[in-house]
PAGULUM-128604 format. One record per residue (C-alpha): residue number from 1; residue in one letter; x, y, z. Coordinates in nm, 4 decimals. Example, Ala and Ser with C-alpha at 12.3 -4.5 7.8 and 13.67 -1.06 7.14 Angstrom:
REM residues 2
1,A,1.2300,-0.4500,0.7800;
2,S,1.3670,-0.1060,0.7140;
***
This chain:
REM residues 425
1,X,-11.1205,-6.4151,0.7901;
2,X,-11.0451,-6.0713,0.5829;
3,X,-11.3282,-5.9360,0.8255;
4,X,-11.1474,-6.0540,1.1622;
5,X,-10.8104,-5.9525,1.0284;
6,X,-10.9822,-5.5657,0.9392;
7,X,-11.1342,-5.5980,1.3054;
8,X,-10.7623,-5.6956,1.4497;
9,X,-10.5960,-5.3944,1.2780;
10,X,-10.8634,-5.1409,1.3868;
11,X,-10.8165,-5.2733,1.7325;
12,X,-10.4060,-5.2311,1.6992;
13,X,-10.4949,-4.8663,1.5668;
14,X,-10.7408,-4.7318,1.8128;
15,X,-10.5081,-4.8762,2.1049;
16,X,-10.2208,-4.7419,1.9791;
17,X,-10.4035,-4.3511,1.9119;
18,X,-10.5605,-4.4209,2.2832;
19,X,-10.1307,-4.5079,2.4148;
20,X,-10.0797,-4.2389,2.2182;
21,X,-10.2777,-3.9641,2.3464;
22,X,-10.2261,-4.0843,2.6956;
23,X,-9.8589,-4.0091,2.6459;
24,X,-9.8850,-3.6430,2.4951;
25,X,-10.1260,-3.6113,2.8122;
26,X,-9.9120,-3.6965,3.1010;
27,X,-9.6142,-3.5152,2.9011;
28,X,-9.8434,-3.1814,2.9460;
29,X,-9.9538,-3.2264,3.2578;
30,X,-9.6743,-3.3530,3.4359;
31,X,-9.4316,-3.1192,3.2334;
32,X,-9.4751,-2.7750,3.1088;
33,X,-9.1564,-2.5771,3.0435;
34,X,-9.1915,-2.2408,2.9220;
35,X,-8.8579,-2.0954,2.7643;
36,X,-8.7858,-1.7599,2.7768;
37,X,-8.9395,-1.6820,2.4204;
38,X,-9.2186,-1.8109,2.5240;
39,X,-9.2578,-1.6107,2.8709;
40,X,-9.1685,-1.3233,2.6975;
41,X,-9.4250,-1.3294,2.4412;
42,X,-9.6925,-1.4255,2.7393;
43,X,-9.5380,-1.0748,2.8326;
44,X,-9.6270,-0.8716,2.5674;
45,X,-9.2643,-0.8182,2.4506;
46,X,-9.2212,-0.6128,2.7806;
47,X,-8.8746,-0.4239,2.7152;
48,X,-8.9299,-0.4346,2.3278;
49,X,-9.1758,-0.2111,2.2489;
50,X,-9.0880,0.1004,2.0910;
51,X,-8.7232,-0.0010,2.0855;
52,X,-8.5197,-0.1056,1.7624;
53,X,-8.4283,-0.4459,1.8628;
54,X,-8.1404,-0.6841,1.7230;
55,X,-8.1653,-1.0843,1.7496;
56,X,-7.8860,-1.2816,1.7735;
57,X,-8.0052,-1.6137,1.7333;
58,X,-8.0051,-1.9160,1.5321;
59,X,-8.2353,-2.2393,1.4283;
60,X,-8.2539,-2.3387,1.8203;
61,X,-8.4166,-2.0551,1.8830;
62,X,-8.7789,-2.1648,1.8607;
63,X,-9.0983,-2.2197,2.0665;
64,X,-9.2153,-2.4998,2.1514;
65,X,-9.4691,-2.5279,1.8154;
66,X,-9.0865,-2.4951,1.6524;
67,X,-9.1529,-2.1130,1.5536;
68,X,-8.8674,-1.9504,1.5162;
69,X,-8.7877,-1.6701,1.7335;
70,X,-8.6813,-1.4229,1.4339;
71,X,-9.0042,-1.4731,1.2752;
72,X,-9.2153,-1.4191,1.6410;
73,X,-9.0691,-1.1081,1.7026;
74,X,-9.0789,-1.0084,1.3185;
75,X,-9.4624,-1.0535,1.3257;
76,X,-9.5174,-0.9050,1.6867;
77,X,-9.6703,-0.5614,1.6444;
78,X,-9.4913,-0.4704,1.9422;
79,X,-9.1315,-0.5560,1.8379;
80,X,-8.9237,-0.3255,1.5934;
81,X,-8.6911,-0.6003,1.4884;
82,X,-8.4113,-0.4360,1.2499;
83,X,-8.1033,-0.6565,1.2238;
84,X,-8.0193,-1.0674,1.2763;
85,X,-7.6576,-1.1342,1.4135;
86,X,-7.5511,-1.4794,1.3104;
87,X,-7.3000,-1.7254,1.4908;
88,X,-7.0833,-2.0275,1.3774;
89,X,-7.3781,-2.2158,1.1407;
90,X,-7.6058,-1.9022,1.0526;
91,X,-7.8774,-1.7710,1.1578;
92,X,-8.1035,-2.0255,0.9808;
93,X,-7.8607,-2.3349,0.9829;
94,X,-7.7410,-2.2742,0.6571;
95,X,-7.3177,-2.3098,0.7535;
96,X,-7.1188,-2.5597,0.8001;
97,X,-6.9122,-2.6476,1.1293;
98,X,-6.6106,-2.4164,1.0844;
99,X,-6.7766,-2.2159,0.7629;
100,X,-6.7166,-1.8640,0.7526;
101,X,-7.0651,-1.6684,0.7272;
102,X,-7.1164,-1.3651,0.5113;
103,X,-7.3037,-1.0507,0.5668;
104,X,-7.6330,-1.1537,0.4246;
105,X,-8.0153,-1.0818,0.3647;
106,X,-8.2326,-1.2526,0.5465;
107,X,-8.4840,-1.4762,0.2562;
108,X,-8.7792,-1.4885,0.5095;
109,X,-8.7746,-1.1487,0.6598;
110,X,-8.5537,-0.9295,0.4451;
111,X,-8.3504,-0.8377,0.7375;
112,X,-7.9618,-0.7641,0.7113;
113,X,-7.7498,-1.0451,0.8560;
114,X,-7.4150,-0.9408,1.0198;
115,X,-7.1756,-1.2090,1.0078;
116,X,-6.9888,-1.2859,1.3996;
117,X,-6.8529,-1.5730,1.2422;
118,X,-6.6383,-1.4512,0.9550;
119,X,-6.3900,-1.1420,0.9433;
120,X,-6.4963,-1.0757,1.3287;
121,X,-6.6541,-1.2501,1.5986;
122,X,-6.7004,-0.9429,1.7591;
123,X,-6.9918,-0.6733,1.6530;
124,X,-6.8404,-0.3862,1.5402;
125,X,-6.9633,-0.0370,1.6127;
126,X,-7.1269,-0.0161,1.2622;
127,X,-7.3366,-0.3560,1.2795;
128,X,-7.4262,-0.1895,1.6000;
129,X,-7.5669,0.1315,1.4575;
130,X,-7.9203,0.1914,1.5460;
131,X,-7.9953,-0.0605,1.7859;
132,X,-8.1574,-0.0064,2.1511;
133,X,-8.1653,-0.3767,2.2443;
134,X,-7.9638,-0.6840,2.1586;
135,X,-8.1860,-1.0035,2.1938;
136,X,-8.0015,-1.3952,2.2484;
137,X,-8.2127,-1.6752,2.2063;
138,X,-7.9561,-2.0018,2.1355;
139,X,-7.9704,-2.3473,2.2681;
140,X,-7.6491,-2.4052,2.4666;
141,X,-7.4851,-2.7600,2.5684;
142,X,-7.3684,-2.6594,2.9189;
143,X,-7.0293,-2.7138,2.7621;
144,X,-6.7504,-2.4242,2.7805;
145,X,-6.5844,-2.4973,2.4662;
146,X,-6.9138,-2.4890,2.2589;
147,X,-6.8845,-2.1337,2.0634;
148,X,-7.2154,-1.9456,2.1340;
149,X,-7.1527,-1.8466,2.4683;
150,X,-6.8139,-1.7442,2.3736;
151,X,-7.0696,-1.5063,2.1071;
152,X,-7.2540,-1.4204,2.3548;
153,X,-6.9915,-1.2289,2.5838;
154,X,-6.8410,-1.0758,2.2551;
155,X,-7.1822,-0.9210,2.1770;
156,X,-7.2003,-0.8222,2.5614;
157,X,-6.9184,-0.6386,2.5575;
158,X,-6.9858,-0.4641,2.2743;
159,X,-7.3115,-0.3516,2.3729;
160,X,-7.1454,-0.2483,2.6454;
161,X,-6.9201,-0.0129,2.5021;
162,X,-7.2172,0.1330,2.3229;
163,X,-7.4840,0.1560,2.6318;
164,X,-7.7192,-0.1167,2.4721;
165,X,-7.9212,-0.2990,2.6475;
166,X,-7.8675,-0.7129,2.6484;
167,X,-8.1657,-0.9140,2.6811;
168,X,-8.1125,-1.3123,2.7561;
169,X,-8.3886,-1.5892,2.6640;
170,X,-8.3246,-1.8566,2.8911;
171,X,-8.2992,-2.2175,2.7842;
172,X,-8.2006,-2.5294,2.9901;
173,X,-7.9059,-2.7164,3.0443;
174,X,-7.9628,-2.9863,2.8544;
175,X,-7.6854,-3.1085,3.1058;
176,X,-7.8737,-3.0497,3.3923;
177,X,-7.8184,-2.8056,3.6551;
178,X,-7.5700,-2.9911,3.9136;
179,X,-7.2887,-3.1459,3.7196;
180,X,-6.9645,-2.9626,3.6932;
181,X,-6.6691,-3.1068,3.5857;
182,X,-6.3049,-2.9786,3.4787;
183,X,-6.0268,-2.7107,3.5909;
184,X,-6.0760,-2.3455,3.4729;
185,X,-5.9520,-2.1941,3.1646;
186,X,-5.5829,-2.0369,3.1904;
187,X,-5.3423,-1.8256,3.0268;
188,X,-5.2333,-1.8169,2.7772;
189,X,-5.5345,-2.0744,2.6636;
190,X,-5.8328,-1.8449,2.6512;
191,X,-5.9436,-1.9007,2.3159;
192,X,-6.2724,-1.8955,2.0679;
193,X,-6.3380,-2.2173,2.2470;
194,X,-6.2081,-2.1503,2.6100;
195,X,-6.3255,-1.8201,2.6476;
196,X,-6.4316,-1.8201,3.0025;
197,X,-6.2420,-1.8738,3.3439;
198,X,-6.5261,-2.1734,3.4046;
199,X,-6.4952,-2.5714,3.3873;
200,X,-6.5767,-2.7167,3.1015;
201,X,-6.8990,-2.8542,3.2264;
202,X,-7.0772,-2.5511,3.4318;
203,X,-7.4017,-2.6480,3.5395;
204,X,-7.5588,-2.3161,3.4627;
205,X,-7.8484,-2.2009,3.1903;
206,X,-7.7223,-1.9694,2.9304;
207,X,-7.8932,-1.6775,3.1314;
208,X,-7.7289,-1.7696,3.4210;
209,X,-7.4410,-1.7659,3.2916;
210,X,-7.4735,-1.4682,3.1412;
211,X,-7.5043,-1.2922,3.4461;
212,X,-7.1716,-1.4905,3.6065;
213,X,-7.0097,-1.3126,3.2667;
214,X,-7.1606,-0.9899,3.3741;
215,X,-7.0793,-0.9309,3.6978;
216,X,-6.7772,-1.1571,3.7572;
217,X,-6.5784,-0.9831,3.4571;
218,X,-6.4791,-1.2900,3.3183;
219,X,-6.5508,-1.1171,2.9283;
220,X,-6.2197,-0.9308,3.0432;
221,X,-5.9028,-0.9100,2.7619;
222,X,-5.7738,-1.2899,2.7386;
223,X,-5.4457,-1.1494,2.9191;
224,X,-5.6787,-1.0298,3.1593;
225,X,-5.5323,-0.6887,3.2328;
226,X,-5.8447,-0.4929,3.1330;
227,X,-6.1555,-0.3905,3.3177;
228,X,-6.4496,-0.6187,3.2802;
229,X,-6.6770,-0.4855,3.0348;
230,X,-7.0724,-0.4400,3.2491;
231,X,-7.3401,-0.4143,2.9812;
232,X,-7.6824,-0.3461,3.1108;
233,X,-7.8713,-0.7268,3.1165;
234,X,-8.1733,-0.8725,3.1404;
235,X,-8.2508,-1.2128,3.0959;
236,X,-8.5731,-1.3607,3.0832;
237,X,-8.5983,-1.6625,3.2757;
238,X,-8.8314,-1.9763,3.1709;
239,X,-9.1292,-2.1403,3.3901;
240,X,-9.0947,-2.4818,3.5373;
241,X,-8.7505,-2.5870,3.4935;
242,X,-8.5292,-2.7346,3.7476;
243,X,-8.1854,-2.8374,3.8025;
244,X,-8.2685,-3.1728,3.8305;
245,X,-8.3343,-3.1594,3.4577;
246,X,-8.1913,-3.3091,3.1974;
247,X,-8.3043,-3.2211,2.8343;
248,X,-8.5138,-3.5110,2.7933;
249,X,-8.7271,-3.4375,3.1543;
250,X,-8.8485,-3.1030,2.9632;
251,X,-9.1023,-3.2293,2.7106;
252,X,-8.9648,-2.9403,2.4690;
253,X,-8.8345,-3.0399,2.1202;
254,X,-8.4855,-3.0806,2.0406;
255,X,-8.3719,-2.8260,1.7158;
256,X,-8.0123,-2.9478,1.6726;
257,X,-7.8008,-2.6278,1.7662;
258,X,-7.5176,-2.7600,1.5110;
259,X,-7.5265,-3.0406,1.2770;
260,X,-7.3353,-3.2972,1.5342;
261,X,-7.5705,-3.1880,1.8037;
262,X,-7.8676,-3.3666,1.6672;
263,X,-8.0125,-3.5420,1.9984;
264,X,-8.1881,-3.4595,2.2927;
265,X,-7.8312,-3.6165,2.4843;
266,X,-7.6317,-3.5817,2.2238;
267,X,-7.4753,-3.2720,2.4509;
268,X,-7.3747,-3.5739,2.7447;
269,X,-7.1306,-3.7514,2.4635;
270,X,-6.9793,-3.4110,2.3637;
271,X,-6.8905,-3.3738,2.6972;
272,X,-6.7781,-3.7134,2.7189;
273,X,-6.5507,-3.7438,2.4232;
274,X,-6.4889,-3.3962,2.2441;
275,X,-6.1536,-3.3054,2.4038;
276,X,-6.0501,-3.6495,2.3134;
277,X,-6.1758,-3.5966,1.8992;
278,X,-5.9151,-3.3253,1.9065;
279,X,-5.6775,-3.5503,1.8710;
280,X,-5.6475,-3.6182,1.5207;
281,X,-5.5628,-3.9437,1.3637;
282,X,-5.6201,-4.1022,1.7236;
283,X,-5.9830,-4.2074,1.7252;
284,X,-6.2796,-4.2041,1.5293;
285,X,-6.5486,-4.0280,1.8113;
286,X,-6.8390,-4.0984,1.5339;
287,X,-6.8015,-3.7985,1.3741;
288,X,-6.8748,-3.8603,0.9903;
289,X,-7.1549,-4.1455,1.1212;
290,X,-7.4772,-4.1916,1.2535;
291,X,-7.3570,-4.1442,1.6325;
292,X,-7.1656,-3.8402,1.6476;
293,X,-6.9491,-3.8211,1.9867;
294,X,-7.1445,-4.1679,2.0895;
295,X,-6.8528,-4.3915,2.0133;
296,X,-6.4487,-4.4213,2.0194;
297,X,-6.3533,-4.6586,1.7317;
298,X,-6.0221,-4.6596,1.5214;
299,X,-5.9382,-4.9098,1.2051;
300,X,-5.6876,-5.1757,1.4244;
301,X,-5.8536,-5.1636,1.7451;
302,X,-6.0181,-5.5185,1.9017;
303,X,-6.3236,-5.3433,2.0656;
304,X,-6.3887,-5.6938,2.2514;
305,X,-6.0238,-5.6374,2.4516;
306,X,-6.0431,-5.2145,2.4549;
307,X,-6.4100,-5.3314,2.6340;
308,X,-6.2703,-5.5172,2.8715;
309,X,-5.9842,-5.3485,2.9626;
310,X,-6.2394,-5.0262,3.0420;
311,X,-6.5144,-5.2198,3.2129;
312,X,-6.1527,-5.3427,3.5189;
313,X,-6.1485,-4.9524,3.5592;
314,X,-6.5625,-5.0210,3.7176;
315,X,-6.6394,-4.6514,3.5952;
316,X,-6.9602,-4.5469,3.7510;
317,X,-7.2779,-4.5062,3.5323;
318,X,-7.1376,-4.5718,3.2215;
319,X,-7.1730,-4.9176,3.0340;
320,X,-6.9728,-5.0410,2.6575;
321,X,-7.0882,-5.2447,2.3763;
322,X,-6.8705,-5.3574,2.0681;
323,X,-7.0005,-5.1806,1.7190;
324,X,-6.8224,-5.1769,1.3871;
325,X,-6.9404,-4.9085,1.1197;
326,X,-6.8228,-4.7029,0.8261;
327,X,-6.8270,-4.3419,0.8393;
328,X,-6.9831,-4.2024,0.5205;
329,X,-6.7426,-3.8496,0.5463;
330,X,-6.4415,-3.7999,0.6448;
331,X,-6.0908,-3.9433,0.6220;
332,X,-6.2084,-4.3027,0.7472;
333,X,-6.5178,-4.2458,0.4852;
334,X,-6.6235,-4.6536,0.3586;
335,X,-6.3462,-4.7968,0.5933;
336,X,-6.4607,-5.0559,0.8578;
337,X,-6.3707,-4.8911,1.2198;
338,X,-6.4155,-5.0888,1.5016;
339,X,-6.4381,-4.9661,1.8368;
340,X,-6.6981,-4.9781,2.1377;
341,X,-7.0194,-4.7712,2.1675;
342,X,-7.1096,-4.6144,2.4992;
343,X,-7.4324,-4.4899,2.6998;
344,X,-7.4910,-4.3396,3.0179;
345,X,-7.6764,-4.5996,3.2447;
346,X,-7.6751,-4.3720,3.5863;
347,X,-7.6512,-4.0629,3.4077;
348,X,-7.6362,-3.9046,3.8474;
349,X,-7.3202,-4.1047,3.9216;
350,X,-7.1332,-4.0952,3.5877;
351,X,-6.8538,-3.8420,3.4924;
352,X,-6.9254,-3.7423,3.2053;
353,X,-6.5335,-3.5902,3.1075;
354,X,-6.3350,-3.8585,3.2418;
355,X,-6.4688,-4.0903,2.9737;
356,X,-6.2078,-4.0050,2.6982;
357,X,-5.9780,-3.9884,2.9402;
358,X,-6.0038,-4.3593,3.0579;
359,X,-6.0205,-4.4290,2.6963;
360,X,-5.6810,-4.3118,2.6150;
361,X,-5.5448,-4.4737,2.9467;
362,X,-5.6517,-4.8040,2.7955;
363,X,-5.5658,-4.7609,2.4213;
364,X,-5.1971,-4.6750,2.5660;
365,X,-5.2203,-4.9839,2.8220;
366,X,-5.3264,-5.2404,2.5263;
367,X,-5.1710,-5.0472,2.2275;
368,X,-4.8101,-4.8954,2.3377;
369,X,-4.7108,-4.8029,1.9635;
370,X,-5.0492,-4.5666,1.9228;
371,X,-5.0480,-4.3683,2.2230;
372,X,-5.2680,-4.0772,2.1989;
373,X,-5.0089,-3.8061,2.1656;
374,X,-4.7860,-4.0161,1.9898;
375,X,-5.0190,-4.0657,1.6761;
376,X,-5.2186,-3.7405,1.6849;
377,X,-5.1831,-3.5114,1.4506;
378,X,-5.1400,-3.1829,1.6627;
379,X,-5.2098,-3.1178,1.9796;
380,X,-5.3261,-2.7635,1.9916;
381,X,-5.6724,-2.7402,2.0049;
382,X,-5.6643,-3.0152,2.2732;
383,X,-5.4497,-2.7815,2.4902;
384,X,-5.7086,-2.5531,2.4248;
385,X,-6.0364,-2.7197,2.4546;
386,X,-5.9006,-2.8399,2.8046;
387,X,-5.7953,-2.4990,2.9069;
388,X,-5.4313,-2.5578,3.0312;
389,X,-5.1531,-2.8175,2.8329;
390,X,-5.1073,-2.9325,3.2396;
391,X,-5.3489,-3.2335,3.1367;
392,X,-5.1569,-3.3456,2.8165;
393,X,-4.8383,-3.2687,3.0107;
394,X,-4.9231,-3.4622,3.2821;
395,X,-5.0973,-3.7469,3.0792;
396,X,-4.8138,-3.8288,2.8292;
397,X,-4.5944,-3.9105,3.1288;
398,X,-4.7562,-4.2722,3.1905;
399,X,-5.0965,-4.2276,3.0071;
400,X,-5.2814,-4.2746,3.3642;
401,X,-5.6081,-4.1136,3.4764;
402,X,-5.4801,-4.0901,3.7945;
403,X,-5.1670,-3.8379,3.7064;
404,X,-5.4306,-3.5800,3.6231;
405,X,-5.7462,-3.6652,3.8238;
406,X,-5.6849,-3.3940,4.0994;
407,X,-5.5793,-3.1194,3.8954;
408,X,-5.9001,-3.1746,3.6392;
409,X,-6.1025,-3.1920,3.9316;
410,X,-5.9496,-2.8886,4.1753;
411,X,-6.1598,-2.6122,4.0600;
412,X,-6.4895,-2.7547,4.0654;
413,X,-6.6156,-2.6806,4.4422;
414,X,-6.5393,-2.3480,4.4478;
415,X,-6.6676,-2.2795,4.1286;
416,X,-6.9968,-2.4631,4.2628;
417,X,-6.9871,-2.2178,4.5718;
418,X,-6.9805,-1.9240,4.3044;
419,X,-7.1787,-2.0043,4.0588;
420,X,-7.5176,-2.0822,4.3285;
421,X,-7.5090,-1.6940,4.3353;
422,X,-7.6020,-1.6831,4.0219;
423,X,-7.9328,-1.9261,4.0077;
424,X,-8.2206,-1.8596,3.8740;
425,X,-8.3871,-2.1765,3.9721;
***
């Protein structure tokens, strides 16, 4: 018998190493993204060498063996790296969402560490001393109110004003290419988090984008009465990726860009229910639990009737379950919310924005006495993170998707028409 039973787990073992190895082999043959790292390392740091180079960057910014950019072009013979430039989180991780970042040493490499998340957001001329070429290397979200592109045109204009060079390393969308969703930014709600004149889901890599920022001006003054600010760009584009794409159809590894990113699709629910988490006191969006942005759950909602009452609206691609957890931070910390998990089952046909919108509609429709703007605790940063108070204007009238549905949507062909100029793939 003990023989048999040693027989029947060697079996289990070798078929699960054979499964195994089958998978990692159709994942490298059928996929095989390079990232721009990566191609420009295959290039021999072209546009590095001899130059005194600068690296904004932070823990996304790896290879696909996880090395981390700062220490591949540290150890590159070819690449004079001199100074690290760290957004919201640090360089290596190390912040907080919303910590301010100090001027540092780096622990690894030695290398100063200019703060763009503390006093400024903006490299002054002195961080700037010395350096021939800025290098960007962060994962984005595809998501406009997601700070590092909002970095990255700070540190473009500032190179600009001081002739250096900008060089991008492209990443996907872990979006995908073709969804765009929302109205564009506008005044006077340009902020840290609405920096661009885009919708808040853009359907462009961060080097793509880069080069809309470039040549479309759109890093102008947020009154927009000054010139746009050209810096001289390059941006190194990555092998095999395609629009189709979502994060998941890359094969690459997922480093958590912030600490409530920490999923390959975890950038799909921030798009789904992040302008609605600015609401606070509303609803719980998982933040504080293990499914940040995954779920919309308060302390006296009935998720059975909130389910229902979303599933008459027949939104496409989306389906609900019930949950009830306890956040382990956070003002609801060890209290039982209840409140309805969601996940993208047609991820083609589903919106991914009007989610928290439909949400609210039905909270108001079951719940009159907790409206979303009636209980929230400010409303700024939603005003912001939307681009325009038009939507909460609109919205608080009757609390119905349909009062805002144009306007959220108006912007989105023609930006679609603009932004094609600007693929890379």
């Amino acid at each position: 018998m003990r023989k048999r039973f040693i027989l029947l787990l060697a079996s289990i073992f070798l078929v699960s190493v054979s499964v195994s190895s089958q998978c990692r082999t159709e994942v490298g043959t059928e996929v095989n993204i390079k990232t721009g790292i990566e191609v420009l390392r295959e290039r021999n740091f072209a546009g590095l060498e001899g130059r005194r180079v600068g690296l904004v960057t932070n823990p996304s910014g790896v290879d696909r063996h996880l090395n981390s950019t700062i220490d591949i072009l540290f150890k590159a013979p070819e690449v004079n790296l001199v100074a690290l430039y760290g957004p919201e989180h640090g360089v290596r991780g190390d912040v907080y969402a919303g910590g301010k970042i100090e001027d540092s040493k780096d622990e690894v490499t030695g290398l100063p560490v200019y703060s763009l998340y503390g006093s400024t957001r903006k490299p002054t001329p002195e961080m700037l001393e010395g350096i021939d070429v800025m290098v960007y290397d962060i994962q984005d979200v595809g998501v406009r109110s997601y700070t590092f592109i909002s970095t990255l045109g700070l540190v473009m204009e500032a190179c600009a004003a001081k002739d250096i060079e900008v060089m991008v390393l492209d990443r996907p969308n872990p979006l995908g290419g073709n969804k765009i969703e929302g109205c564009y930014v506008e005044q006077p709600f340009n902020s840290f988090v609405s920096q661009y004149k885009i919708p808040y889901v853009y359907g462009l890599t961060v080097g793509e984008l880069a080069q809309m920022i470039n040549s479309e001006g759109l890093n102008r003054g947020q009154k927009g009465d000054q010139e746009p600010a050209k810096c001289k760009l390059t941006v190194i584009p990555m092998e095999g990726w395609t629009r189709d794409m979502v994060y998941e159809d890359t094969g690459l590894p997922w480093v958590l860009p912030s600490p409530n990113i920490p999923f390959k699709d975890s950038p799909m629910y921030y798009a789904s229910s992040g302008i609605c988490g600015e609401l606070y006191g509303f609803m719980n969006i998982g933040i504080g639990y293990t499914l940040p942005f995954q779920v919309f759950g308060a302390l006296w909602l009935d998720p059975e009737k909130l389910k229902e009452r979303l599933e008459s609206y027949d939104l496409p691609g989306i389906s609900f379950r019930t949950i009830w957890y306890k956040p382990y931070f956070g003002s609801l910390a060890g209290k039982l919310v209840k409140g309805l998990q969601y996940f993208f089952t047609d991820y083609e046909k589903a919106r991914l924005t009007d989610t928290q919108f439909y949400v609210m509609q039905a909270v108001a429709e079951l719940y009159p006495d907790k409206k979303a703007f009636q209980v929230a605790n400010g409303v700024g940063l939603f005003d912001k993170v939307c681009g325009t108070d038009y939507v909460r204007r609109e919205f608080i009238k009757n609390y119905k998707v349909s009062d805002i549905i144009e306007y959220w949507r108006k912007d989105e062909a023609a930006f679609r028409e603009l932004s094609q100029t600007y693929y890379l793939y």
